[in-house]
VOLO-309134 format. One record per residue (C-alpha): x, y negated, z negated; residue in three letters. Coordinates in steps of 0.2 Angstrom, whole numbers, plus 5000, padded with zeros to 4 digits. Each point is the difference from the previous one (the first is absolute). Layout:
XYZALA;...
This chain:
517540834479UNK;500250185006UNK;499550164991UNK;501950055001UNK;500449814992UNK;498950044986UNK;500650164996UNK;501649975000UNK;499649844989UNK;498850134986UNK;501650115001UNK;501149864995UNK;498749984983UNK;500950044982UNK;499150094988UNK;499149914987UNK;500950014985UNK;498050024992UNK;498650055008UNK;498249984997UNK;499050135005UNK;498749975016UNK;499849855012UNK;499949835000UNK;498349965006UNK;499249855008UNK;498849904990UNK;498949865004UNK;500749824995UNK;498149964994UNK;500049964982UNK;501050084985UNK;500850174997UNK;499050124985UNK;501150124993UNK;499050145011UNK;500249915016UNK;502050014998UNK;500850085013UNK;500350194997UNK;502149944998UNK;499549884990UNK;498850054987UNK;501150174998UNK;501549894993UNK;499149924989UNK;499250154991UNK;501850095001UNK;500949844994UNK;498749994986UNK;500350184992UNK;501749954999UNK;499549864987UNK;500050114984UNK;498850074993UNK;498749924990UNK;500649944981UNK;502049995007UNK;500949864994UNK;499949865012UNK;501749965003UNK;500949835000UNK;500049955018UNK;500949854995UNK;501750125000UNK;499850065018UNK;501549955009UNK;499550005020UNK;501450065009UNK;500549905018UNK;499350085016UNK;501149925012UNK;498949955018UNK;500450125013UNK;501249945014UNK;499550025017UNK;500350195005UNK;501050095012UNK;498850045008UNK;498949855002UNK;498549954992UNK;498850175003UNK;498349904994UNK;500349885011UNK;500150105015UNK;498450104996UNK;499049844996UNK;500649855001UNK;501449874989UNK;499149914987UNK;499749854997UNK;500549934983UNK;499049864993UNK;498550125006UNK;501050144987UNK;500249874988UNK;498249964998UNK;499650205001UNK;501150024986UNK;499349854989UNK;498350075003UNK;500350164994UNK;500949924984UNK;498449924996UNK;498750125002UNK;499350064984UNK;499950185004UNK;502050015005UNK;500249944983UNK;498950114991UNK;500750145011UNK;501949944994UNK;499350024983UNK;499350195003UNK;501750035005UNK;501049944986UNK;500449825006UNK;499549874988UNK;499649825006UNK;502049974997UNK;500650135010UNK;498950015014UNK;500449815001UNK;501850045000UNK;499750155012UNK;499149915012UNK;501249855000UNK;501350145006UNK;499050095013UNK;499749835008UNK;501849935000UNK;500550195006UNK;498449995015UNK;500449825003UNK;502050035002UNK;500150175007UNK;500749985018UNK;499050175003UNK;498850084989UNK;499650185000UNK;498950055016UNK;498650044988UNK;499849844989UNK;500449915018UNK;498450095007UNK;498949974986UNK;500349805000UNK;499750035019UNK;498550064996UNK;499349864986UNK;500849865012UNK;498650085013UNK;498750024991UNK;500250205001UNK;500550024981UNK;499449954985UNK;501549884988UNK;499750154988UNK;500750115010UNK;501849934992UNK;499850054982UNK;500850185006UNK;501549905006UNK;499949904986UNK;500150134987UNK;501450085010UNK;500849844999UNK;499449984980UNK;500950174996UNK;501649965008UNK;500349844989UNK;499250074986UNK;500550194998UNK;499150044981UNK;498349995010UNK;500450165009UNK;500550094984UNK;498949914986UNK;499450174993UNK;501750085000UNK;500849844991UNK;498750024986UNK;500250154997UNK;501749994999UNK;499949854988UNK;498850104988UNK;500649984984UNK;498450074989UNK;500950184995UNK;502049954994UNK;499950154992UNK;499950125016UNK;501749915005UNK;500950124986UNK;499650195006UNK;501450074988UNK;499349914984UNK;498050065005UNK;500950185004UNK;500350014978UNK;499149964984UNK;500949874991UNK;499849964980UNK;499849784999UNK;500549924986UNK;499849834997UNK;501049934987UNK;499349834996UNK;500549844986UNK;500849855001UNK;501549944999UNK;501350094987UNK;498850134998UNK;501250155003UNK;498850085016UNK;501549995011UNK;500950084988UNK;498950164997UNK;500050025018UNK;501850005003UNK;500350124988UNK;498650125010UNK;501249975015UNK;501650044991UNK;499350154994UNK;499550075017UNK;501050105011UNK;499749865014UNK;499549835001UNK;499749835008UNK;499749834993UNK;499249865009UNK;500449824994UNK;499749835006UNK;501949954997UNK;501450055004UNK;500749954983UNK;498750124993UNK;500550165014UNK;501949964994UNK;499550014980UNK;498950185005UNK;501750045009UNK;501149964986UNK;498950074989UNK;499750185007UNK;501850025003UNK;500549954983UNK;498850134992UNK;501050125011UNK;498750025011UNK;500749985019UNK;499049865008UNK;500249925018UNK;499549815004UNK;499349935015UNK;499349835004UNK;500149915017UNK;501649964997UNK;501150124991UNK;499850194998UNK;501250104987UNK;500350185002UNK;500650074985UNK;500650155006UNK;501650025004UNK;499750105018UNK;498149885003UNK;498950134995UNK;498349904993UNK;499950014985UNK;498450064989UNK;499349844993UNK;500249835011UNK;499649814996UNK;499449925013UNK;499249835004UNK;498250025004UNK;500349965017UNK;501350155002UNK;498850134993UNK;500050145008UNK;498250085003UNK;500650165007UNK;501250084988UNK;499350104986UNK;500049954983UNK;499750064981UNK;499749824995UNK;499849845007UNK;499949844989UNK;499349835011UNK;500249884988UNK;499249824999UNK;498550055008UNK;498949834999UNK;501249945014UNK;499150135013UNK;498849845002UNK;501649895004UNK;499449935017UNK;501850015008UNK;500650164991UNK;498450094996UNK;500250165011UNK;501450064995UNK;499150054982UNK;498650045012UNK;501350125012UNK;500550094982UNK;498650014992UNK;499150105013UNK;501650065010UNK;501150064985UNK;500350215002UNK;500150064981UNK;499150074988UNK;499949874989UNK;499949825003UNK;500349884986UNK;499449845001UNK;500649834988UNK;499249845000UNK;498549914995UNK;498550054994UNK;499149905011UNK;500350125015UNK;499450164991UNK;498249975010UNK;500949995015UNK;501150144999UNK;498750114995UNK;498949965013UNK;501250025014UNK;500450164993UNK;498450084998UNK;500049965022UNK;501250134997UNK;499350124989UNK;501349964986UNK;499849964982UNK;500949864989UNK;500450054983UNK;500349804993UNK;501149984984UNK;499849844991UNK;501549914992UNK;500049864988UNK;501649884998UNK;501250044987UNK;500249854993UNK;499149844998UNK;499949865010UNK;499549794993UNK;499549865010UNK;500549854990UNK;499149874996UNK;501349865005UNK;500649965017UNK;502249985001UNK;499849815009UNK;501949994997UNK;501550125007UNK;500749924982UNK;498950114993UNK;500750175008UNK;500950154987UNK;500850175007UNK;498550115007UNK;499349855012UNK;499550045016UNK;499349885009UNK;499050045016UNK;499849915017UNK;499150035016UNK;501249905012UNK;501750005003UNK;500449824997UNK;498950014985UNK;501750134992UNK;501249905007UNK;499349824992UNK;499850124983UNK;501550075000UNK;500949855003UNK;499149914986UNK;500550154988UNK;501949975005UNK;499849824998UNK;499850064982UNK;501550094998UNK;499250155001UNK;500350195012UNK;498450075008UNK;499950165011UNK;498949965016UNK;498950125009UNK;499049995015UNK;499550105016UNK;501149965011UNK;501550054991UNK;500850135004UNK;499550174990UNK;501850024991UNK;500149794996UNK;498450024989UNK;500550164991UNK;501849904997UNK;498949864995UNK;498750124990UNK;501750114991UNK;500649824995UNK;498449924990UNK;500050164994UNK;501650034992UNK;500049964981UNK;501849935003UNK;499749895013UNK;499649814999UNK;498749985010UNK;498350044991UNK;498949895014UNK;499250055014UNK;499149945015UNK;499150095011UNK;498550015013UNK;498850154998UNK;501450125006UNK;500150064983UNK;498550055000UNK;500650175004UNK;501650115002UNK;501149914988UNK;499950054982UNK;500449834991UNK;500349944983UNK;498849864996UNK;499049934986UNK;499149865007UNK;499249995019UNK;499849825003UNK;498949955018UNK;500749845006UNK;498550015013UNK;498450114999UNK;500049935021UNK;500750135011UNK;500350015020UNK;499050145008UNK;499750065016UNK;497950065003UNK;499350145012UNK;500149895014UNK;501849974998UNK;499849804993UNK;501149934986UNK;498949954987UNK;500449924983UNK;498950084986UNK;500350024983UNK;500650184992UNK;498950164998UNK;499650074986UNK;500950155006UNK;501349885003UNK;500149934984UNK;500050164990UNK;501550085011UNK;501149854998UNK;499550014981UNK;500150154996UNK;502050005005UNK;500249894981UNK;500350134984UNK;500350145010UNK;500150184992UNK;502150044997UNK;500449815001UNK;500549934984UNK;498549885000UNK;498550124993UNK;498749865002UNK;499849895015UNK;499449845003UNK;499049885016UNK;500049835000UNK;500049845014UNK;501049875002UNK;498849875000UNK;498749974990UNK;498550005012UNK;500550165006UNK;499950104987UNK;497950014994UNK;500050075022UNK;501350134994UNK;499150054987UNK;498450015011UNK;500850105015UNK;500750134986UNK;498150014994UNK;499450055015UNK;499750165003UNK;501050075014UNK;499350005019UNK;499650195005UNK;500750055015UNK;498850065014UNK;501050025014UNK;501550085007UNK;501249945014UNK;500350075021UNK;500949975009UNK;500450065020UNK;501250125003UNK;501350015013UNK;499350145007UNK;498249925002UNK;500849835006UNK;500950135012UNK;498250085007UNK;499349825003UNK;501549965009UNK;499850135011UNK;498349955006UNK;500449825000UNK;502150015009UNK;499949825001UNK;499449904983UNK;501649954990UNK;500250084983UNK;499149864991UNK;498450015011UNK;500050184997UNK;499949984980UNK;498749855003UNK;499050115011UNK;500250154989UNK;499749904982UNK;498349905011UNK;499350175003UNK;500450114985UNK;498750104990UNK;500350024984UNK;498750044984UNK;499749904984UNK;501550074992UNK;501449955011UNK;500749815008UNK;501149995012UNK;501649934996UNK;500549825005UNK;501250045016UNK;500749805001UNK;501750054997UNK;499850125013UNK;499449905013UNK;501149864999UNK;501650125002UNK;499250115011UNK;499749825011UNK;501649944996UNK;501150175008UNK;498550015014UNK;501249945015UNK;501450134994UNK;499750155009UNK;499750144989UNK;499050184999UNK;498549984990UNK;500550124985UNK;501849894998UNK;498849835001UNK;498950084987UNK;501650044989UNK;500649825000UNK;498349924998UNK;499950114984UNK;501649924994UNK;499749924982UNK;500849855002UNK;499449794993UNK;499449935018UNK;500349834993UNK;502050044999UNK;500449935018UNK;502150074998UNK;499050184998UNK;498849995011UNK;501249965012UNK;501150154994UNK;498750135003UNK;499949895018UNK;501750065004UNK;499950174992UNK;498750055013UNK;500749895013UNK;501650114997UNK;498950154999UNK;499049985017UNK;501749995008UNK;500450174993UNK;501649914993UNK;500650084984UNK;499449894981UNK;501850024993UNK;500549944983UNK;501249895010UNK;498949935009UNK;499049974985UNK;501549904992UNK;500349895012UNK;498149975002UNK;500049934982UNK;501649934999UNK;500850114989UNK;501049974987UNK;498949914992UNK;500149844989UNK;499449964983UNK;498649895000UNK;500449814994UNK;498049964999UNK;498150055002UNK;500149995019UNK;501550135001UNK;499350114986UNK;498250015012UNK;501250065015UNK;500950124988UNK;498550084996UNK;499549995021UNK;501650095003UNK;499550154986UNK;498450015008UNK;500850035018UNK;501050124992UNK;498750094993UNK;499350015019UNK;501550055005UNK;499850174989UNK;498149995001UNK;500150055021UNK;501450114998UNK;
């Protein structure tokens, strides 16, 4: 070949898209590679590569999440096969057992470790590169060269790992930026997250007691008294009393939960005080008073970080907290990371409470003031049925009914005037309805739950539990002055008694949970991970200290999973992942489907659109199936105003 033929052919070289500084040298076939015999290339990747691993103590992260993205083999160039041309074409069962070779050798694979590729990923990395060097009509003049070189006993099979790690870092992205991922998935200060609730001093106050203990009550009236104001409650039933409340005491109040927001100014102006779902908590606005009610649920493994967002986050000079003594060590300790004190006020209840010594066994048995208490669904509807077998009425709660059907249901056991003196319910009484009962009666102390890890598990009631659902018997204001807890069956009732013995679980941590603009920074670094495997990745290498969890992001996933092929921005995707809706309603996950199918198409959500999504008008229900797809329908429309 001609000088001119070789300089045009050099000219025709792109530029390597990562270059390792020096030159590939020559190097003897004779015996093994050390780590100081490497080539300069070589051995300057590695040690580069390496610092990129994290430093010493970082959380190892949970390789098993790593997606590899497809590198397609390269087709053959316009401009020929450059490599070739400067050496000569390869011969591929020779590259084959080049690139098996290299696979094997011990110190490849202690290298790959060094530079963040476990035995998992450097198997899946390697099974890439090969299928990309094996099925590449061209490869890059450089890699071309290199297995020149090895196939003539001018290079060394270590000479690869550079290419190999370039390769590595194409299907696996995170290595590049391991450091910056961690530090953006650093949860050990929540509290820095807030910087206009660190820029004042504000007064704590923990009111704390049991159930019917008048705690929230002595808060409320703080909040009335100031001249602004926001409660935070876990229900909407409960931001709707607040509302009702406040407004009635002549004291203009707004609402907002996810899906309704009441002005009550004629022209919109905000009004002073607002109730609010914890979720819908402002943590920028300033306040005179704050009240975060039912505190305990701040280790609710779903739900937890909203009482952790508010607690920290809350812009007000006081902050009045309502809930169960058994978070007292917990709020005081998260606020001393603040620098803030907690003035705790202890409540007793206002009037007694008796477990009887005899079980019910029959429903013949039952007298005005029962309510009996399920944890499943079929188990109302088999009770309630039995109780109308008997000629009697019964009011029936549970959570998936719609918030106005269970104060309909609540205002009619309640009226003195009314026939029906029954109830049945699940633990949805346990707060936000204020109910006239004598008698709680546990038709099952078994209860369905979902643990950290997101698994259904049947267990039997806390004592937490037990004392919330209780305590709603002989409340203070109801004609009964004395309430009463027993079981239906016999067996049950010595466990009752044990459970309410018990003294109550302290609470020792507080929940997280990633934020969209957090979710948005690893996005950045990683443009090609789907939403889910961004959460996995982020939740796998989150840091967080003993006083925090991360909250389960199940729910999360399987949305974000389920609208992955719909195209969407991230901060829309992250909007309808955050959607609270049951995933095991099929007609409502298939709602929110549409909705951002619909959305993606930049085609408007109408209420037209909506009715003749449900089928609307809508047809009494004639049995148990068509009340279930009632309730579906009420959920879809509480979606429908919940994205608006």
């Amino acid at each position: 070949m001609s000088v001119s033929s070789c300089v045009r052919l050099f000219s025709r070289l792109p530029p390597a898209p990562i270059r390792y500084g020096g030159s590939i040298g020559l190097r003897s076939r004779r015996g093994g590679p050390s780590r100081s015999a490497l080539p300069r290339a070589t051995a300057e990747a590695f040690s580069s590569a390496a610092s990129d691993g994290g430093g010493a103590g970082a959380k190892a992260p949970d390789t098993s999440l790593f997606v590899p993205l497809p590198v397609a083999p390269l087709p053959p160039g316009p401009e020929g096969d450059v490599g070739a041309e400067l050496t000569r074409p390869l011969n591929k069962s020779e590259i084959l057992k080049i690139l098996n070779k290299f696979y094997k050798r011990k110190e490849i694979q202690r290298l790959g470790v060094e530079n963040g590729l476990d035995a998992r990923l450097f198997h899946q990395a390697f099974i890439s590169f090969r299928k990309y060097i094996m099925e590449s009509g061209s490869l890059s003049p450089d890699v071309h060269i290199i297995l020149n070189d090895i196939c003539c006993g001018a290079g060394h099979v270590d000479d690869l790992f550079p290419f190999f790690m370039r390769h590595a870092k194409q299907i696996f992205p995170m290595l590049e930026c391991m450091d910056d991922l961690r530090k953006i998935s650093d949860l050990r200060l929540p509290p820095n997250w807030y910087p206009d609730a660190r820029a004042i001093q504000r007064r704590i106050v923990f009111h704390a007691g049991p159930t019917n203990s008048g705690k929230t009550y002595h808060a409320i009236q703080r909040y009335l008294a100031a001249k602004s104001g926001v409660y935070c409650g876990p229900l909407k039933l409960l931001a709707h009393e607040i509302f009702q409340k406040s407004n009635d005491a002549k004291v203009p109040c707004d609402l907002v939960t996810g899906e309704e927001r009441v002005c009550v100014d004629a022209e919109g102006r905000p009004a002073a005080h607002v109730a609010c779902t914890i979720e819908m908590c402002s943590v920028t606005t300033p306040y005179e008073v704050a009240v975060i009610d039912e505190i305990q649920m701040i280790k609710d493994p779903s739900r937890g970080w909203a009482w952790t967002r508010a607690l920290l986050g809350l812009c007000a000079e006081e902050i009045h907290v309502c809930g169960e003594a058994a978070a007292i060590n917990l709020v005081t300790e998260l606020m001393y990371t603040t620098g803030e004190e907690v003035e705790v006020r202890n409540y007793k209840r206002l009037t007694p409470i008796k477990v009887l010594d005899e079980a019910l066994e029959s429903l013949d048995k039952l007298r005005p003031g029962d309510c009996i208490v399920c944890f499943s669904k079929n188990d109302i509807y088999s009770v309630s049925r039995q109780i109308e077998a008997r000629g009697l009425e019964c009011a029936v709660i549970y959570g998936s009914l719609p918030p106005g059907t269970k104060l309909t249901q609540a205002k009619k056991f309640n009226d003195p005037d009314d026939p029906c003196k029954i109830m049945v319910a699940t633990d949805a009484i346990g707060m936000g309805l204020n109910l006239s009962i004598k008698r709680i009666v546990f038709n099952s102390l078994i209860k369905p739950t979902v643990n950290e890890k997101g698994e259904k598990e049947m267990d039997t009631i806390t004592t937490s539990q037990a004392l919330q659902i209780s305590g709603r018997a002989g409340r203070f204001s109801t004609v009964f002055k004395e309430g009463e807890v027993t079981t239906m069956h016999r067996d049950d009732l010595a466990l009752l008694k044990e459970i309410l013995n018990k003294p109550v679980d302290l609470i020792v941590t507080a929940g997280l949970h990633p934020t969209a603009e957090q979710i948005e920074m690893f996005a950045y670094h990683l443009p090609d991970a789907t939403l889910s495997n961004l959460i996995d990745i982020f939740v796998s290498l989150s840091q967080v200290d003993g006083l925090y969890f991360v909250c389960n992001v199940d729910d999360f996933k399987f949305l974000a999973d389920m609208i992955q092929h719909i195209p969407l921005n991230l901060r829309a995707r992250y909007v309808f992942c955050t959607a609270p809706i049951n995933k095991k309603q099929p007609y409502v996950c298939t709602s929110l489907l549409k909705f951002a199918r619909q959305f993606s198409r930049n085609e408007p959500l109408t209420f037209d659109w909506l009715c003749r999504h449900i089928n609307w008008p809508l047809t009494p229900p004639r049995n148990i199936k068509d009340l279930v797809h009632l309730e579906a329908v009420h959920d879809v429309l509480d979606l429908y105003l919940w994205l608006r």
